[in-house]
N, C-alpha and C positions, 0 to 999 in steps of 0.2 A: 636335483632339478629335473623335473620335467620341459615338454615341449610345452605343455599347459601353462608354465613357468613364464614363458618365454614375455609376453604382455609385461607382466606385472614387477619382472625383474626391471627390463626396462623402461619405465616408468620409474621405478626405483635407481636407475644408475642416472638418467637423465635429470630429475629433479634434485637427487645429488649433487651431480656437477652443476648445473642450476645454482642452489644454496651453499653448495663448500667453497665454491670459484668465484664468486659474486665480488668483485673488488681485487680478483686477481687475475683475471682475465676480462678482455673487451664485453661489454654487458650485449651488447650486439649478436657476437657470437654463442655466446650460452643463450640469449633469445632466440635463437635460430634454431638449437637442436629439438629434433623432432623425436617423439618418442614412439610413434608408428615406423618412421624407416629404423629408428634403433629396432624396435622390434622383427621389423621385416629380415635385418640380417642378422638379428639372434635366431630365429628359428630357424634362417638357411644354415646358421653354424652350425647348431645343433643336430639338424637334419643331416648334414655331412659329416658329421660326428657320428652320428648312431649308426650312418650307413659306411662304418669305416673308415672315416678321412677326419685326419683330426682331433682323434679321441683320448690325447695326450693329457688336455686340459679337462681338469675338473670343477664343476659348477657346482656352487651349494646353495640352497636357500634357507635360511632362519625362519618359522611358521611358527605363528599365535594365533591361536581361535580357529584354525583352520586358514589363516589367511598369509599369502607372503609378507615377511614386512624385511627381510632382508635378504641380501646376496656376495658369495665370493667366487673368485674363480685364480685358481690355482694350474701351474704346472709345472715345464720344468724351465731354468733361468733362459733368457735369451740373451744372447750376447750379436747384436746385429742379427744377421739372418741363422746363426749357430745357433743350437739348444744345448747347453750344458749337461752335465750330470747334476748341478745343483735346482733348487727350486725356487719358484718365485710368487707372488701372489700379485698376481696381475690386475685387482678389481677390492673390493669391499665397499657395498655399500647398505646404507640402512633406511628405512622410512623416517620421516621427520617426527612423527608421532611419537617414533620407538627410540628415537635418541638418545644414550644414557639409559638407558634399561637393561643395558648388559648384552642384548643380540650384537650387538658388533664385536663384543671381547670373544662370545660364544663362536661366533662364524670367524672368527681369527685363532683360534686355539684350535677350534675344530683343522681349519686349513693346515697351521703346522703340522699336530697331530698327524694327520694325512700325507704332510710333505715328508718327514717322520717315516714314514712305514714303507715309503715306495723307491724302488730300488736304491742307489747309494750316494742320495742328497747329503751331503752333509752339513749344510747351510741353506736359508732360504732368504733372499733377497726380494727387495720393491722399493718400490721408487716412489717420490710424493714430491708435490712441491714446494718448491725451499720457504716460501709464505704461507704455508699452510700451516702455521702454530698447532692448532687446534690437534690435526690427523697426525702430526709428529709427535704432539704428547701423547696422544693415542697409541702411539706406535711404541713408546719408547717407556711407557709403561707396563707393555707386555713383552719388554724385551727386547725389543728392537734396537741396533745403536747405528748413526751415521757412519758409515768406512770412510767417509772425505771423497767420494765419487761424486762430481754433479754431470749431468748435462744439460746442454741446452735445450729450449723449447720453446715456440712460438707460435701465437695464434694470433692472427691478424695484424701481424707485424710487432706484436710485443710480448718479449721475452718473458716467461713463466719458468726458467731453469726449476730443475729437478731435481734432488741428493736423493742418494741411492742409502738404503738401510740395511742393516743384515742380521742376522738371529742364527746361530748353531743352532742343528737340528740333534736331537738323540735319536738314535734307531732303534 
């Protein structure tokens, strides 16, 4: 991922959660999210990323035709404000176009792969929401399995809990 990136992922994560949240979260608050201030503090990440700060996490994007049509962002597990040894995939998202076309299995194998090779992960964990059918089968299709981990989580007063997933890494 480039800084160039930086627009078109976001655009890409917001209309994401836009359409995968749509009925699992307040419609109110997915109306609200703006894809310019997404962008605004993507590029400051990034910006603070290349100048040193931050450069933990890895960003990918999926390109067809020349064009972004998907995004992940990988690092290492958070456990509260702790970073673990192990890793986590903190993001995947894809264009609505490109759905099923395989950039999301791609930018998911890719990110293991990755999580895989960097120092001594031995597991990669993420999180998804516990209504979220669809991203579970997804997930658990390329390997992923629930550990029985949930948390809570809420957005505008109504609860969207979490189950955490986990995948062994090969080094």
């Amino acid at each position: 991922m480039t800084l160039a990136d930086c627009d078109r992922v976001s655009e890409i994560r917001i209309r994401g959660w836009q359409r995968a949240y749509r009925g699992l979260m307040p419609q109110s608050y997915l109306d609200s999210l703006s894809v310019a201030e997404d962008a605004a503090l993507r590029r400051e990440r990034f910006t603070r990323a290349a100048d040193g700060g931050g450069g933990e996490v890895v960003n990918l994007v999926a390109e067809r035709g020349g064009a972004v049509v998907g995004w992940a962002a990988l690092g290492p597990y958070r456990e509260g404000e702790v970073r673990t040894g192990d890793a986590e995939l903190y993001a995947i998202y894809v264009c609505g176009d490109h759905l099923g076309s395989g950039v999301g299995h791609a930018l998911l194998e890719e990110s293991v792969r990755r999580a895989g090779t960097r120092g001594q992960a031995r597991r990669m964990y993420l999180w998804v929401l516990r209504e979220n059918t669809p991203a579970r089968r997804f997930y658990e299709r390329a390997g992923f399995r629930p550990d029985g981990t949930e948390e809570p989580f809420e957005v505008e007063g109504t609860a969207v809990p979490e189950v955490r997933y986990v995948r062994p890494l090969e080094g």
